[in-house]
matplotlib code that plots the C-alpha trace (Angstrom):
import matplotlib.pyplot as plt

x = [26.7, 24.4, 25.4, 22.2, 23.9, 27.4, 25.9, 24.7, 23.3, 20.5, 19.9, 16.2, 15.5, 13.7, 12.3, 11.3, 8.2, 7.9, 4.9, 5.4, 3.6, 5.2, 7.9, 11.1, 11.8, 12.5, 12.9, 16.5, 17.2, 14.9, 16.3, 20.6, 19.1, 18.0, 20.6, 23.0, 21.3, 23.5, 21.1, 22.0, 18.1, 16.9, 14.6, 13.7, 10.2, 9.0, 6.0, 5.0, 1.3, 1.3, 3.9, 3.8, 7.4, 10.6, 10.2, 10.2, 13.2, 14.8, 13.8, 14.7, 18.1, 18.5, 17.1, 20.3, 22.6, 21.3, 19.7, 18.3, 15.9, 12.7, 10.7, 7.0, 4.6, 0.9, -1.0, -3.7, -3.9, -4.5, -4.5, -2.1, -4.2, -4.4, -1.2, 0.4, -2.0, -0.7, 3.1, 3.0, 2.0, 4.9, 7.5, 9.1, 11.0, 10.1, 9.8, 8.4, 9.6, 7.1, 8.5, 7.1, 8.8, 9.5, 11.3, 14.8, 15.9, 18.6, 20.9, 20.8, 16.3, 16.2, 19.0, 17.6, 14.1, 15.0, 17.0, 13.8, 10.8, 11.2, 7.9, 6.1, 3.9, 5.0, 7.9, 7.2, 9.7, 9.5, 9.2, 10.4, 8.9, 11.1, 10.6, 12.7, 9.5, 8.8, 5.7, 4.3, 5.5, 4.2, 6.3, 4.9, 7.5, 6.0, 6.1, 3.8, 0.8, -0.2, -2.8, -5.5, -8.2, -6.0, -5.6, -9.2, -9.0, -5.5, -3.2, 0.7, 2.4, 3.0, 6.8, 7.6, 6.5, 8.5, 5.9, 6.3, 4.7, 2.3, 0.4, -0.8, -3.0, -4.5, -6.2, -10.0, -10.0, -10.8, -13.8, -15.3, -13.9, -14.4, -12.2, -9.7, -5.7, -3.6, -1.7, -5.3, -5.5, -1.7, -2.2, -5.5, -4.8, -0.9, -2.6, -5.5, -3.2, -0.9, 2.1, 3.6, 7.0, 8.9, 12.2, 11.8, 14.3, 14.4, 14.6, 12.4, 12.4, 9.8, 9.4, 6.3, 5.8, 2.6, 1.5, 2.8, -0.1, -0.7, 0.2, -2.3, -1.3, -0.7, -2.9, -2.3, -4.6, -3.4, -0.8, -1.9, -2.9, -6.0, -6.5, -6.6, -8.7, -11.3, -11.0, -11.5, -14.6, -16.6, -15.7, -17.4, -20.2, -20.9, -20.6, -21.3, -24.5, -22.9, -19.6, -21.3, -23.0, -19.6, -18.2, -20.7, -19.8, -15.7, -16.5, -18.6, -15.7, -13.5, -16.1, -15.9, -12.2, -12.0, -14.6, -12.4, -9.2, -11.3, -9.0, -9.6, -10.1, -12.0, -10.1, -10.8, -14.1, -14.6, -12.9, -15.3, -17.8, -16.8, -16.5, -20.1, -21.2, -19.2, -21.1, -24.6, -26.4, -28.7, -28.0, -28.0, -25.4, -23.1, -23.4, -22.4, -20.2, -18.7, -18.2, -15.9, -13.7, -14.1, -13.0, -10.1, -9.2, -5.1, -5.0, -6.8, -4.9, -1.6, -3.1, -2.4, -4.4, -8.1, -7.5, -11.2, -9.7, -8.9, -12.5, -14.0, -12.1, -13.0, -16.8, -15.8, -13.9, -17.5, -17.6, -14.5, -13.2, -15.3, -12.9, -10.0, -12.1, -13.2, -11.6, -14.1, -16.3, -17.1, -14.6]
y = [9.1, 12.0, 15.5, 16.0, 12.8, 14.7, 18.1, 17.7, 21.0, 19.8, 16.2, 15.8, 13.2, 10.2, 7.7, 4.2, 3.0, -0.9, -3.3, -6.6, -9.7, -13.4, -11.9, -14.0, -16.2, -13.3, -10.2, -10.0, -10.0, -7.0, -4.9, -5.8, -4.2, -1.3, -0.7, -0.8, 1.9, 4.3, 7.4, 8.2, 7.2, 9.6, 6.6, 3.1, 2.8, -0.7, -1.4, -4.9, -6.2, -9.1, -11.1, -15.0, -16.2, -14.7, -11.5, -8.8, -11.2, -9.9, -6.8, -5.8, -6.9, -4.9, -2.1, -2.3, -2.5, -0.1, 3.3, 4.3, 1.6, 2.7, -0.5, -0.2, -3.0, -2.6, -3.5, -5.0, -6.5, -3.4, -5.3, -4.7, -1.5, 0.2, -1.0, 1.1, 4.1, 4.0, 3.5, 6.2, 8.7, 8.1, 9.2, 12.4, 12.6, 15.0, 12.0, 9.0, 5.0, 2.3, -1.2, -4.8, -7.0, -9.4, -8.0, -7.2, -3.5, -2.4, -0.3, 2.6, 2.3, 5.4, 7.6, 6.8, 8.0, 11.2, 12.1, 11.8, 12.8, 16.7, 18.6, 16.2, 13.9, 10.3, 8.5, 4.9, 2.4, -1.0, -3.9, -7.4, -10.8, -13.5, -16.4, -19.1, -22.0, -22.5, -19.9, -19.1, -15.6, -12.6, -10.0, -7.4, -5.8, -3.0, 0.7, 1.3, 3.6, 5.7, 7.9, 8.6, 6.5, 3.4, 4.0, 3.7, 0.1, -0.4, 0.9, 1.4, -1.2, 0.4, -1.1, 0.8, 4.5, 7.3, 9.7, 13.6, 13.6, 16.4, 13.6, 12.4, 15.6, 14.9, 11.7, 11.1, 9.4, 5.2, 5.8, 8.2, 6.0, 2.2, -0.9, -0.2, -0.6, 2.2, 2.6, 2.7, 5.5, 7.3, 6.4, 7.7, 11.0, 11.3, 10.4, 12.5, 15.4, 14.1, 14.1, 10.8, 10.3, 7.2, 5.6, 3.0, 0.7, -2.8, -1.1, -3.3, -7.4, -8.9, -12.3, -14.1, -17.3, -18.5, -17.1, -13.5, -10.6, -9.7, -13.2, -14.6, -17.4, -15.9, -16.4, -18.3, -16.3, -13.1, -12.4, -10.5, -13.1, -14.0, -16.9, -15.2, -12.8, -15.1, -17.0, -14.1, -13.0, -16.1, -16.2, -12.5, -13.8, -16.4, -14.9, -11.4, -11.0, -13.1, -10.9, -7.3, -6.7, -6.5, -4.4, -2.3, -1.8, -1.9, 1.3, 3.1, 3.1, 4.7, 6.9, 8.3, 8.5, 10.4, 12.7, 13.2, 14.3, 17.1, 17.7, 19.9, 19.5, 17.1, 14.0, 14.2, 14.8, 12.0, 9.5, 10.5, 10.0, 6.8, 5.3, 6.7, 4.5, 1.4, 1.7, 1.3, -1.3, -0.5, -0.5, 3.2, 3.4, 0.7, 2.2, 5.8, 3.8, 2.6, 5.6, 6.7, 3.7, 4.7, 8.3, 7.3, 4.0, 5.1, 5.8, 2.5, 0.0, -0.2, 0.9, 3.1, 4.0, 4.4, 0.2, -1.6, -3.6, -0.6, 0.6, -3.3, -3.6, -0.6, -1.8, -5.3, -4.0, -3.0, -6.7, -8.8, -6.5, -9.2, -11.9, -9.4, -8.7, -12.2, -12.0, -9.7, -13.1, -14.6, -17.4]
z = [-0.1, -1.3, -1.1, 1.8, 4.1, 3.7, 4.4, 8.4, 7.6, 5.4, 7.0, 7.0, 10.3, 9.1, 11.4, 10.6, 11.9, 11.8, 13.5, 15.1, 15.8, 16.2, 13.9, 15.7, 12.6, 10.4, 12.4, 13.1, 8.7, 8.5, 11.5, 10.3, 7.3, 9.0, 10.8, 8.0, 6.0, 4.3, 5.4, 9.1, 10.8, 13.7, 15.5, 15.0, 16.4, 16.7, 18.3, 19.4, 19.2, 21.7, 20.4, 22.5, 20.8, 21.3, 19.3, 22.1, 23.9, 20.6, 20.5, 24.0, 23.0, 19.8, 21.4, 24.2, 21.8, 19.4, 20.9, 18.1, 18.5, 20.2, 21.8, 22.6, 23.4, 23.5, 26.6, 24.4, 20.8, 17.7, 14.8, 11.7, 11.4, 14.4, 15.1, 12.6, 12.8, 16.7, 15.7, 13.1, 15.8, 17.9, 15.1, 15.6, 11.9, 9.5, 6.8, 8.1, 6.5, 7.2, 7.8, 7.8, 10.2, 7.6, 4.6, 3.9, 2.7, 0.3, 2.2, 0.1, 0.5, 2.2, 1.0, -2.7, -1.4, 0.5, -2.3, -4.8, -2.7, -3.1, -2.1, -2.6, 0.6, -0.3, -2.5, -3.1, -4.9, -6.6, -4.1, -5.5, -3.8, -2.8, -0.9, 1.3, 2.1, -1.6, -1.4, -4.6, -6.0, -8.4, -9.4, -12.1, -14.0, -15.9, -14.4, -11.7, -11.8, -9.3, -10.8, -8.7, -10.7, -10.6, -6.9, -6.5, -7.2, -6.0, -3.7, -2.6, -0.3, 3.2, 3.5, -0.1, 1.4, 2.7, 3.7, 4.6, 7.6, 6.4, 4.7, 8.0, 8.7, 5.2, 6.2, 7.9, 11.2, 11.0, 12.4, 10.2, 7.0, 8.4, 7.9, 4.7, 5.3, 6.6, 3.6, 1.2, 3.7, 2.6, -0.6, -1.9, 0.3, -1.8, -5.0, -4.3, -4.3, -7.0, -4.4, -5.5, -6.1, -7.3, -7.7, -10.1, -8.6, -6.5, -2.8, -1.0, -1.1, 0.4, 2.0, 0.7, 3.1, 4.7, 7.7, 6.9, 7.6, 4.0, 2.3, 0.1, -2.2, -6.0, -8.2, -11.3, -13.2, -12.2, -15.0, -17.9, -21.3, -23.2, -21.6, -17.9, -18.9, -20.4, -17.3, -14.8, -17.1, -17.0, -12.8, -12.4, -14.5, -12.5, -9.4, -9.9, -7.4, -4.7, -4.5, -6.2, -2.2, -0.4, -3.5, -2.4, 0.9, 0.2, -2.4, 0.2, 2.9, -0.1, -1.2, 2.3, 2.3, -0.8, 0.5, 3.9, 1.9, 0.9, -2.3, -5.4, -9.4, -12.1, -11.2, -7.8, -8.5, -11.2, -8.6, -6.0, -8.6, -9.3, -5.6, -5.0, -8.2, -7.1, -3.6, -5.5, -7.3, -10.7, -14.0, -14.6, -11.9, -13.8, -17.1, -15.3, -14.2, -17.6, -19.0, -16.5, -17.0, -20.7, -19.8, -17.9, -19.3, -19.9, -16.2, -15.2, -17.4, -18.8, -22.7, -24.7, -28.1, -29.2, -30.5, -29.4, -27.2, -25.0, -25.1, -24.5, -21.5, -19.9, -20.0, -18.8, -16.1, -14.4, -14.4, -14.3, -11.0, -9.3, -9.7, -8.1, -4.8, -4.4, -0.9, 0.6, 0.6, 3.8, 4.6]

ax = plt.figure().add_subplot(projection="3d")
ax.plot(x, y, z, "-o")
ax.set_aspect("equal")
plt.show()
């Protein structure tokens, strides 16, 4: 144990936060591995979305058996988003774990997080796929970054975050921002402030099958090489004024969330910048556009050095991030 778990004095409550929906296959893994968390929990709020198998049956019996288990059903289905916007109200802790109803945590998750988030608004840690149907995986080894210009494009998984729940006063209503992902939301607002904290460890595995919320199947091309990258060029090329209009309309809604955090200093203001530009079509705007990549190229990619690659992909980024939001086509 840490020297905060054996001091009752300095115990910071934490409650865990998790969403459910049709979860009974995999449910009970994640909640054993709640409840055997080596950092005493203050609440386990788990609020169900409508569930038609046996997941609140299951639930309703955990939550006998275990107390610290806080059971909530909505009267009408949310959504994964309002869902969790909803859920995260409810919790009472000073820090505030989010949980997917799928994944499986190490039990030390939350002591290890407590321990490292100090003053700052969110610690995050490493989140490892796995997978029991045969589901294709991705795991990226390399150290994660969470400045704020790589956060424009890119985000923290909700079921890695330990949040202060300060950060929650920080973010714009949904309806002022429109349809991103409520941890886009904690994320931008953490990085926007440069509030992140992270403990570079394994804490999280998560279960890629089909039919989980945010399961996509991985993408062959996604892992960094020549030959990916060629191919992900020539595929923006080709589709770069079918996709480029709901780019648009993606960077507008995080132009307007970066404007609701209201924070302070250049990089802010350069982000800001840069979400306006994404939200607008015109040459001019792309090469304004360019030169910001160019400006901030060591906090977008994982380069280092003044070598030309660094400076060629920066400018073909304005292009080739059409391949990576390829999903905001129709279906």
């Amino acid at each position: 144990m840490i020297a905060c778990v054996d001091n009752m004095i300095d115990i910071k409550r934490v409650s865990v936060v998790m969403c459910t929906y049709n979860g009974e296959k995999y449910l009970a893994e994640q909640i054993d591995s709640l409840l055997a968390q080596t950092y005493p929990l203050a609440e386990i709020i788990i609020q169900d979305d409508g569930s038609t198998d046996g997941t609140m049956a299951m639930l309703h019996d955990y939550a006998a058996a275990h107390p610290v288990i806080k059971l909530f059903s909505n009267e009408a289905e949310h959504g994964v988003n309002s869902n969790f916007f909803s859920a995260l109200k409810r919790a009472g802790g000073e820090f505030i774990a989010i949980c997917d109803q799928d994944d499986i945590w190490e039990p030390d998750k939350i002591e290890k997080q407590v321990a490292a988030i100090g003053d700052k608004l969110l610690c995050t840690c490493r989140s490892k796929p796995f997978t029991t149907d045969g589901s294709p995986v991705n795991y990226d080894p390399r150290t994660p970054n969470y400045y704020l210009p790589r956060m424009l494009y890119s985000s923290i998984a909700g079921h890695t975050m330990l949040i202060d729940r300060h950060l929650l006063q920080l973010i714009p209503d949904q309806a002022e921002v429109g349809g991103l992902y409520y941890d886009v939301y904690l994320a931008l607002a953490a990085s926007a402030n440069d509030s992140i904290a992270l403990v570079d460890e394994v804490l999280v595995h998560q279960r890629r099958y089909d039919g989980a919320a945010t399961y996509s199947t991985a993408d062959k091309h996604r892992a960094p090489s020549a030959i990916n990258g060629i191919y992900t060029l020539v595929w923006s090329i080709r589709h770069y004024s079918e996709v480029r209009p709901y780019l648009h309309e993606y960077f507008q809604r995080r132009y307007r969330l970066l404007r609701g955090i209201k924070a302070q200093g250049e990089t802010y203001e350069d982000v800001t910048t840069m979400a306006a530009l994404e939200g607008r079509s015109g040459l001019l705007n792309l090469l304004h556009l360019c030169l910001y990549h160019i400006k901030y190229r060591h906090r977008l990619f994982y380069t280092e050095g003044r070598g030309p690659v660094n400076y060629m992909r920066s400018v073909l980024y304005c292009i080739m991030q059409v391949y990576f939001y390829r999903n905001l086509l129709p279906k």
